[in-house]
Residue frames relative to the residue before (quaternion, step in Angstrom):
aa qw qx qy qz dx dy dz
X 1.0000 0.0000 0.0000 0.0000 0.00 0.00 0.00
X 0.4499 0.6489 -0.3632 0.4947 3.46 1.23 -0.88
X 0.6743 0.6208 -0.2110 0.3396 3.45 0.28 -1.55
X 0.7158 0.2886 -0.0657 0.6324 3.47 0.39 -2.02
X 0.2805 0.7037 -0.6299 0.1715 3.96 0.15 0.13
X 0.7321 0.3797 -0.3051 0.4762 3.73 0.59 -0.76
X 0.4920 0.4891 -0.5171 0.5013 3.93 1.10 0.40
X 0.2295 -0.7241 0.6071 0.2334 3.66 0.70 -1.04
X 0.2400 0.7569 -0.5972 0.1130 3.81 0.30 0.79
X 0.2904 -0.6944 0.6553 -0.0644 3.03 -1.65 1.39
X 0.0113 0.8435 -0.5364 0.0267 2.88 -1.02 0.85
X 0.4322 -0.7374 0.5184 -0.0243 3.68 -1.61 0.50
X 0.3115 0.7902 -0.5188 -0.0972 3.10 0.72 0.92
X 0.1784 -0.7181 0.5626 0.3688 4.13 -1.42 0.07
X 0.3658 -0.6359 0.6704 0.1111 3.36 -0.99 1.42
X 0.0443 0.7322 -0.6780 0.0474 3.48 -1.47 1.64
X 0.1390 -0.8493 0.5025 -0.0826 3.12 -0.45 1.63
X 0.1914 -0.8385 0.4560 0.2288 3.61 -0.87 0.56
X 0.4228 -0.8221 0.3448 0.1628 3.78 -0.60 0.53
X 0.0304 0.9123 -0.4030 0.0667 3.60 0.49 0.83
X 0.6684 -0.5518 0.4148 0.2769 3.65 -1.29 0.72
X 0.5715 -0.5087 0.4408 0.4694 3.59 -0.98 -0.15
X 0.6943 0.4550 -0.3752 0.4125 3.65 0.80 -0.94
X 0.6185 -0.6083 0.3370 0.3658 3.83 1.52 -0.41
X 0.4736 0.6959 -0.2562 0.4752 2.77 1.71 0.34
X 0.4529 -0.7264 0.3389 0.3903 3.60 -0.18 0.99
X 0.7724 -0.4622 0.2632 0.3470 3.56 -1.00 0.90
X 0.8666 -0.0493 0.0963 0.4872 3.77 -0.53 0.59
X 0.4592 0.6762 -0.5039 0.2794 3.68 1.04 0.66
X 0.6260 -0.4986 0.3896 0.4559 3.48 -0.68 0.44
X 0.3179 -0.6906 0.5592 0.3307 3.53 -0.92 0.90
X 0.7216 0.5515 -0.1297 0.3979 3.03 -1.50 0.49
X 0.8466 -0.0700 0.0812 0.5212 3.65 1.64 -1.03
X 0.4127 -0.7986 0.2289 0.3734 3.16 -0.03 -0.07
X 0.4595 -0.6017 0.3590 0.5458 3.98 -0.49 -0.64
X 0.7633 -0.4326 0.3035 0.3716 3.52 -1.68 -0.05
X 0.6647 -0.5641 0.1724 0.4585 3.50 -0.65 0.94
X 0.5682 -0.4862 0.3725 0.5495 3.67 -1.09 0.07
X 0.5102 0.5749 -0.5668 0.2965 3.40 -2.24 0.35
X 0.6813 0.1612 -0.4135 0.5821 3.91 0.32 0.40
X 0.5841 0.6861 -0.4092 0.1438 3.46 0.88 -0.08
X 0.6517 0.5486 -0.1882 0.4888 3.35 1.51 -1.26
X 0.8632 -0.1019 -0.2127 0.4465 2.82 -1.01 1.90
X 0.2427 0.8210 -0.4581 0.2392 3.37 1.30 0.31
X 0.2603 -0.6975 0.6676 -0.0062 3.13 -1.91 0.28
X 0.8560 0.3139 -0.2084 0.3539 3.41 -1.18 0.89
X 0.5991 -0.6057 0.1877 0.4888 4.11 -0.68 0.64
X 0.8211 0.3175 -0.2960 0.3705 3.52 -1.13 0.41
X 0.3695 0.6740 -0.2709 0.5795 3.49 2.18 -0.14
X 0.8673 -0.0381 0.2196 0.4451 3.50 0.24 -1.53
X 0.0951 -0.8433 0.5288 0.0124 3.54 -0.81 0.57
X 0.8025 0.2639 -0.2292 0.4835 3.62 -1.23 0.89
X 0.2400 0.8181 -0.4754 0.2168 3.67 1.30 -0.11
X 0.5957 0.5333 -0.2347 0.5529 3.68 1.21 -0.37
X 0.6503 0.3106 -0.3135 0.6184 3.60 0.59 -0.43
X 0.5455 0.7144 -0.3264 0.2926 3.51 0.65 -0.51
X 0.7255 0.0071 -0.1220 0.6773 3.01 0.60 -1.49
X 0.3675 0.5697 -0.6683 0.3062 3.58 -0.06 0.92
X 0.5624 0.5733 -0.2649 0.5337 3.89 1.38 -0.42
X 0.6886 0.5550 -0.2430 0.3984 2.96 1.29 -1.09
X 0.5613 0.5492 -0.2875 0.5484 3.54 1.91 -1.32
X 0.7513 0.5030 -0.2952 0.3089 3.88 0.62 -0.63
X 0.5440 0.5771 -0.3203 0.5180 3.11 1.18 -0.54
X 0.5196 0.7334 -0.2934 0.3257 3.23 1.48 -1.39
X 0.6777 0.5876 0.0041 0.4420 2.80 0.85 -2.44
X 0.7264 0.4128 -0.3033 0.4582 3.75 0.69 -1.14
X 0.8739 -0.1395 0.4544 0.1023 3.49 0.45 -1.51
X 0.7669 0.4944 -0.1644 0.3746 2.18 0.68 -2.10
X 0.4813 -0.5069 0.6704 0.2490 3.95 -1.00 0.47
X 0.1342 0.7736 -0.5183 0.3390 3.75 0.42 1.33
X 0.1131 0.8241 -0.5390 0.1322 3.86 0.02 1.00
X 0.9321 -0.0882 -0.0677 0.3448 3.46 0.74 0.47
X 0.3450 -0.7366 0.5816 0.0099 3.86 -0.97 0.60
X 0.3706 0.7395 -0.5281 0.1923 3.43 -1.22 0.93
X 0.5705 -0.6573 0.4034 0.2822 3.39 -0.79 1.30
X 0.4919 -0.6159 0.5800 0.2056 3.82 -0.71 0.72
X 0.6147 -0.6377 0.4049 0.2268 2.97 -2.09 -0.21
X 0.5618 0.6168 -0.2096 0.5099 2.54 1.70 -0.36
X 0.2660 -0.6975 0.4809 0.4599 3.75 0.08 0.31
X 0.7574 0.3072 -0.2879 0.4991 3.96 -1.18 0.34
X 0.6045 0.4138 -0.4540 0.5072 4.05 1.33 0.53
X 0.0349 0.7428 -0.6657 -0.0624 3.20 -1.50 0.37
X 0.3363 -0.7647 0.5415 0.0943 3.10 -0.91 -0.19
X 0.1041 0.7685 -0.6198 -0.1202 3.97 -1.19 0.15
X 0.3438 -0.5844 0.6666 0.3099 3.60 -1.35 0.07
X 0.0845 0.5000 -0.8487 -0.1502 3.31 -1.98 0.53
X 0.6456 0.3871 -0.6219 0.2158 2.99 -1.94 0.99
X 0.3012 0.0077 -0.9070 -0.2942 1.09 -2.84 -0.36
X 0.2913 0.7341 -0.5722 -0.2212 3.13 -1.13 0.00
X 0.5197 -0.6935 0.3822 0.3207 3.72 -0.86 0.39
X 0.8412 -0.0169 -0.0364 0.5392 3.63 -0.75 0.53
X 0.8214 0.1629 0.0196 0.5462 3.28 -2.05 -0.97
X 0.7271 0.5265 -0.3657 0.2457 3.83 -0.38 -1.46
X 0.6283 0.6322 -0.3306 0.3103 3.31 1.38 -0.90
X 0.6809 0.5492 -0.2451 0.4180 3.31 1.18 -0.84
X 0.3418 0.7910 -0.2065 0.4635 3.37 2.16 -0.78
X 0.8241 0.2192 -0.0962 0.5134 3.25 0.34 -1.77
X 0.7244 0.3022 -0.4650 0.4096 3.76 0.09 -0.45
X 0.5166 0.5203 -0.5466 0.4046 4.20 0.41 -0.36
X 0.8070 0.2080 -0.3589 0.4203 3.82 0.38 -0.48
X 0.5833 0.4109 -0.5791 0.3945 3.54 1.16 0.51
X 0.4612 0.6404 -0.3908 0.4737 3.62 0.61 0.16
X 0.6163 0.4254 -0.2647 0.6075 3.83 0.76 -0.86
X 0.6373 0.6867 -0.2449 0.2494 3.33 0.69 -0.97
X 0.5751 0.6038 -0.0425 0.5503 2.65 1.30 -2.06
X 0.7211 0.4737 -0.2563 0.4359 3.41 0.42 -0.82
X 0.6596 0.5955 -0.1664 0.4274 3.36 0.93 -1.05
X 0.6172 0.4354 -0.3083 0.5783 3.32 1.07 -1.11
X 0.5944 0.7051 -0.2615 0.2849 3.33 0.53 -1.18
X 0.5025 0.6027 -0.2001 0.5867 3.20 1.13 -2.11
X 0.8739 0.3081 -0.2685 0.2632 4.00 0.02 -0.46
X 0.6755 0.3871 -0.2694 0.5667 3.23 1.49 0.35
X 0.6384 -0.5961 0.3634 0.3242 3.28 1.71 0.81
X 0.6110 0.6026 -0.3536 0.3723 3.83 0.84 0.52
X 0.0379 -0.8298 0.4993 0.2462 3.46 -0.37 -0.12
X 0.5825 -0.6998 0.3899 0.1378 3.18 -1.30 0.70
X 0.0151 -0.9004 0.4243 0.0951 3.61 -0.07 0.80
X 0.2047 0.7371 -0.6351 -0.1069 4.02 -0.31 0.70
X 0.0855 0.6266 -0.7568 0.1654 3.67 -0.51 1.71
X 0.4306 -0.7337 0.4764 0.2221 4.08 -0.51 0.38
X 0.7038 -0.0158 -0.2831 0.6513 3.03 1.14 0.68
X 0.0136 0.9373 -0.3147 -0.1490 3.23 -0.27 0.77
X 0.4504 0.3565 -0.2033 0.7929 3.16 2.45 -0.28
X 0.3292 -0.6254 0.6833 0.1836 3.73 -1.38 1.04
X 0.4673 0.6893 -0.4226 0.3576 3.28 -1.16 0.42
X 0.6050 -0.5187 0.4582 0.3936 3.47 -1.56 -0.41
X 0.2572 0.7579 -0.3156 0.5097 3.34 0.88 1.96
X 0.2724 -0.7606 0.4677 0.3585 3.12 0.11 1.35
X 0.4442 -0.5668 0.6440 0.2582 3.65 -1.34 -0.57
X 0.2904 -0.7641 0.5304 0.2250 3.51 -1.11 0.51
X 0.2178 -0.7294 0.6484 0.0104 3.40 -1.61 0.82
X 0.2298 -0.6399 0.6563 0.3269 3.63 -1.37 0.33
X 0.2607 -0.7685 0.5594 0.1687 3.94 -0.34 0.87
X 0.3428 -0.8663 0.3633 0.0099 3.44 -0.95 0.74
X 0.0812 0.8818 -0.4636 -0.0287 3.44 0.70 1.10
X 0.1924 -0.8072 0.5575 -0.0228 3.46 -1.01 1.22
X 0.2811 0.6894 -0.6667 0.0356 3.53 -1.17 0.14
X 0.2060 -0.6475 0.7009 0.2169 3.46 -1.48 0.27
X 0.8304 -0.3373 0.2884 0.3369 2.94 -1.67 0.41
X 0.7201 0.3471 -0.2510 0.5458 3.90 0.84 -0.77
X 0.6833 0.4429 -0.4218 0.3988 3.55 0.65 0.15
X 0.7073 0.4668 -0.3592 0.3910 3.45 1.31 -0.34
X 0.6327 0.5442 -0.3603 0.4169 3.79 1.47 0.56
X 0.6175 -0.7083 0.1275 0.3174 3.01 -0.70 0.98
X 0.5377 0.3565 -0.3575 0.6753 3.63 -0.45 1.56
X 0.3268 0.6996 -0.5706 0.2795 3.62 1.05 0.62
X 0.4928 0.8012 -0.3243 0.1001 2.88 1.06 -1.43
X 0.7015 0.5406 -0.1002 0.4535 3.57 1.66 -1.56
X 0.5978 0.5161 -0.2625 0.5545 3.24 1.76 -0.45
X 0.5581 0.6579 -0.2680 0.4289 3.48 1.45 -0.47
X 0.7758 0.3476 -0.0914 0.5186 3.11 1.30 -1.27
X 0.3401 0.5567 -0.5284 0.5433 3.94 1.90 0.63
X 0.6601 0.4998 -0.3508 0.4375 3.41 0.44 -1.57
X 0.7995 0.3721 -0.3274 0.3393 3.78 0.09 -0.66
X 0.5241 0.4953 -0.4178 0.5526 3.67 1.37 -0.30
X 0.6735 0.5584 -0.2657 0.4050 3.98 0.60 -0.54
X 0.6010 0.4969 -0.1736 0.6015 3.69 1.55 -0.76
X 0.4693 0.3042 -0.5192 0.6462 4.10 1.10 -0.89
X 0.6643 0.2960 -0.5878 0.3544 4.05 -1.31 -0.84
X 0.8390 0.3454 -0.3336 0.2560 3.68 -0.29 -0.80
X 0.1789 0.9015 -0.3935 0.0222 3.75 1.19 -0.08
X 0.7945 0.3719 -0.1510 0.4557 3.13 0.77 -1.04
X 0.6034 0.5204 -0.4559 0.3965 3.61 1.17 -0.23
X 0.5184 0.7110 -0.3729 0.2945 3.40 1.89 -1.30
X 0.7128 0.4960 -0.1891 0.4585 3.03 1.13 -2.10
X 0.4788 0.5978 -0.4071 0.4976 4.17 0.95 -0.23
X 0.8490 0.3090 -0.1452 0.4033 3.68 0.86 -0.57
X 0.5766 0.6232 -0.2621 0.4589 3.39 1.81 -0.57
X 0.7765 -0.4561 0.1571 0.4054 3.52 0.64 1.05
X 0.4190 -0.8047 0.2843 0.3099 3.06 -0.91 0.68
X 0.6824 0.4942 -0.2520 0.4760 4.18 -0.61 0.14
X 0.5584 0.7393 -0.2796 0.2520 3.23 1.53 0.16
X 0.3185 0.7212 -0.4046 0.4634 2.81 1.74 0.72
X 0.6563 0.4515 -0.3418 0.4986 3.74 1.06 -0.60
X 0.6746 0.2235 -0.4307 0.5564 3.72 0.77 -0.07
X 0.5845 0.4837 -0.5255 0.3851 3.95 -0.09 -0.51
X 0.4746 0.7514 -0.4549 0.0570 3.71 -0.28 0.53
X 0.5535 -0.5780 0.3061 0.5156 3.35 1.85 0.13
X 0.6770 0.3140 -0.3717 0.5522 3.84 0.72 0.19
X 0.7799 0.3874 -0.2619 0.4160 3.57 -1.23 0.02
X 0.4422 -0.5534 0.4497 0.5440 3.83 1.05 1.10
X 0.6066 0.3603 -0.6544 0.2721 3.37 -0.89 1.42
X 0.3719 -0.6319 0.5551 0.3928 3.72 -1.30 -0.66
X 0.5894 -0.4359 0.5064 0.4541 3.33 -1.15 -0.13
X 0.5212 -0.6599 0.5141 0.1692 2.88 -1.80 1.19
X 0.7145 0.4879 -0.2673 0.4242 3.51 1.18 0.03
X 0.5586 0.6158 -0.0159 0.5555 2.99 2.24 0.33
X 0.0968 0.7142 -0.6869 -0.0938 4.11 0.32 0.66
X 0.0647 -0.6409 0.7618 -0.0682 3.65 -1.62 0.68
X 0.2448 -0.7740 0.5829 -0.0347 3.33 -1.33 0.85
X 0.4236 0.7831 -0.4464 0.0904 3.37 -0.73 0.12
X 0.6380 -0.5623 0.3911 0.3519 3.65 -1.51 0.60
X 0.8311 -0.0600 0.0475 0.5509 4.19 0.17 0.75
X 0.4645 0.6061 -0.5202 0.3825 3.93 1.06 0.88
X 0.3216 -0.7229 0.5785 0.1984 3.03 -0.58 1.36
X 0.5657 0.5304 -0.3514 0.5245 3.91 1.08 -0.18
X 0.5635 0.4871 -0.4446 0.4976 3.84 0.40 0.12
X 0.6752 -0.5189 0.4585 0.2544 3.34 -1.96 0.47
X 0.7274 0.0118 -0.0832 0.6811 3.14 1.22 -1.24
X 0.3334 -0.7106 0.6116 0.0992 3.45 -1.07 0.58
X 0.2334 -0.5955 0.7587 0.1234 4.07 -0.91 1.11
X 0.3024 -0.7377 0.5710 0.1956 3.37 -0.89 0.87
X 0.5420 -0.6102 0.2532 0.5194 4.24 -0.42 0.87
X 0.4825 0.5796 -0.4733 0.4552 3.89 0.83 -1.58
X 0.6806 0.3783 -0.4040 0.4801 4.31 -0.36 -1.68
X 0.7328 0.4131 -0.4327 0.3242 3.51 -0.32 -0.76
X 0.7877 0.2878 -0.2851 0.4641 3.93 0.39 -0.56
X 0.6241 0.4216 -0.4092 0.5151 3.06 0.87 -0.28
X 0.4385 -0.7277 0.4816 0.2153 4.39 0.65 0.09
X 0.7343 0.2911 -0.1825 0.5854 3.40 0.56 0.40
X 0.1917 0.7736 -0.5739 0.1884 3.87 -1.28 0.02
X 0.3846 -0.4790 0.7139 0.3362 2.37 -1.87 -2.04
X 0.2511 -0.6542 0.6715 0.2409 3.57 -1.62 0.30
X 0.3117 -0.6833 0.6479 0.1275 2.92 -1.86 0.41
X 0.1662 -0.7010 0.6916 -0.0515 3.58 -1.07 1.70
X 0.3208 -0.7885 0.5212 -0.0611 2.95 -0.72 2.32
X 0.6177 0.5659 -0.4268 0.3406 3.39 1.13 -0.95
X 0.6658 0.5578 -0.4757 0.1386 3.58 0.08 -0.35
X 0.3591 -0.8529 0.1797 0.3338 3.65 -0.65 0.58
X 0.6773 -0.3140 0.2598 0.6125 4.23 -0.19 -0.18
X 0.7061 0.3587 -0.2985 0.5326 3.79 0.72 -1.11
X 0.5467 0.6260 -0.5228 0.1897 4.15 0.16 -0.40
X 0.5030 -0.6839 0.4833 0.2138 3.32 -0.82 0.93
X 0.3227 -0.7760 0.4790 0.2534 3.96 -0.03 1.51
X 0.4454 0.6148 -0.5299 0.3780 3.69 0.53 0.36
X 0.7432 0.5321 -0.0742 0.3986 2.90 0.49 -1.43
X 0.6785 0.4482 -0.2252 0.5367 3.36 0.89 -1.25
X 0.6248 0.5213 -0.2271 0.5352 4.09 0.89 -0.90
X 0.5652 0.5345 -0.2620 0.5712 3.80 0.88 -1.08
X 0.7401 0.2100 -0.1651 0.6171 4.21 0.13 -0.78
X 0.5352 0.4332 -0.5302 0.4948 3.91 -0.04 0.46
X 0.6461 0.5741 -0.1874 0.4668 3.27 0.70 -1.28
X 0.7538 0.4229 -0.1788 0.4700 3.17 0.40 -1.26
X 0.7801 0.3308 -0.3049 0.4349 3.52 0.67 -0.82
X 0.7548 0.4054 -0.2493 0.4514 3.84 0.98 -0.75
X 0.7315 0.1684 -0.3186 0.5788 4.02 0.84 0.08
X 0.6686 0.0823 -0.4006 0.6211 4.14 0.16 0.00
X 0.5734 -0.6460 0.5012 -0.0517 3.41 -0.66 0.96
X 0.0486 0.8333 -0.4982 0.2346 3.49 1.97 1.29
């Protein structure tokens, strides 16, 4: 980070986290069965929609309360997943803030008797899986005409695919499989709003020429040090 300091990279990370019972059972599912397929769940609202929304943004108030560089909340697809964003934040720090929102999470949790699962797939089945998406940009990609610096950074990530995916957490072969808005883990794809692709141009960056991308492959468990440390490394010192 030292190194790339004159790019100024920022990052986004979104932390998807599932919520389970003591017996290990995913939070408020029907014992015994399960709930109705995914789709009213994401970003949803209201009883039988969502669950734990109280412990939620009670994480949300701590992070609040600590510090933490916390910008957002939203119910998943899975019923009993959610998810938050912390950033921007710039280098090293990034890992900084989401390890104590993660402890956090866990803490708040710990008091309503839940535990906290980030395994990327954590129910088999017709279930999304959970990821920690990665929004990046350096300093030349967020002026206008980034857009071309956006699309160096993404030719530089396909050569490095397999070291990325070596670091992006660890079971992440059960969610990288090409269904459930991911790609295949044996597979880099690109594209301008595909929630299936590795890296995703979000639509707004694309017309507007300038931004940030989004690197889907990492997984819910990957350790942001690590994941921030090889972006870096491969798209400004050119590893």
């Amino acid at each position: 980070m030292e190194l790339a300091k004159e790019a100024v990279p920022w990052f986004g990370l979104e932390q998807e986290y599932t919520l389970f019972d003591v017996d290990d059972r995913p939070l408020a599912w029907p014992k015994g069965g399960f709930p109705g397929p995914q789709g009213p769940y994401y970003c949803g609202a209201g009883a039988g929609r969502v669950v734990a929304r109280d412990l939620v943004e009670a994480h949300y108030r701590a992070c609040l309360y600590a510090g933490i560089k916390i910008s957002g909340i939203n119910a998943e697809v899975m019923p009993s997943q959610w998810e938050f964003q912390v950033g921007p934040c710039e280098g090293i720090s990034m890992g900084d803030e989401l390890w104590i929102a993660r402890y956090l999470l866990v803490r708040v949790a710990e008091q309503w008797g839940v535990k906290v699962s980030f395994h990327p797939k954590p129910l088999q089945g017709d279930w999304n899986g959970a990821g920690c998406h990665t929004n990046y940009s350096t300093k030349q990609m967020r002026e206008p005409g980034g857009i071309q610096a956006i699309h160096e950074a993404i030719k530089k990530l396909e050569k490095r695919h397999d070291q990325h995916i070596a670091v992006y957490g660890e079971d992440n072969e059960q969610r990288l499989t090409g269904r459930y808005e991911t790609g295949h883990i044996s597979q880099f794809t690109a594209g301008v709003a595909n929630r299936g692709a590795s890296i995703r141009i979000p639509r707004h960056v694309n017309e507007k020429g300038y931004g940030y991308l989004e690197d889907r492959r990492p997984a819910s468990n990957a350790d942001p040090y690590r994941v921030t440390d090889i972006v870096v490394e491969t798209t400004v010192l050119d590893k």
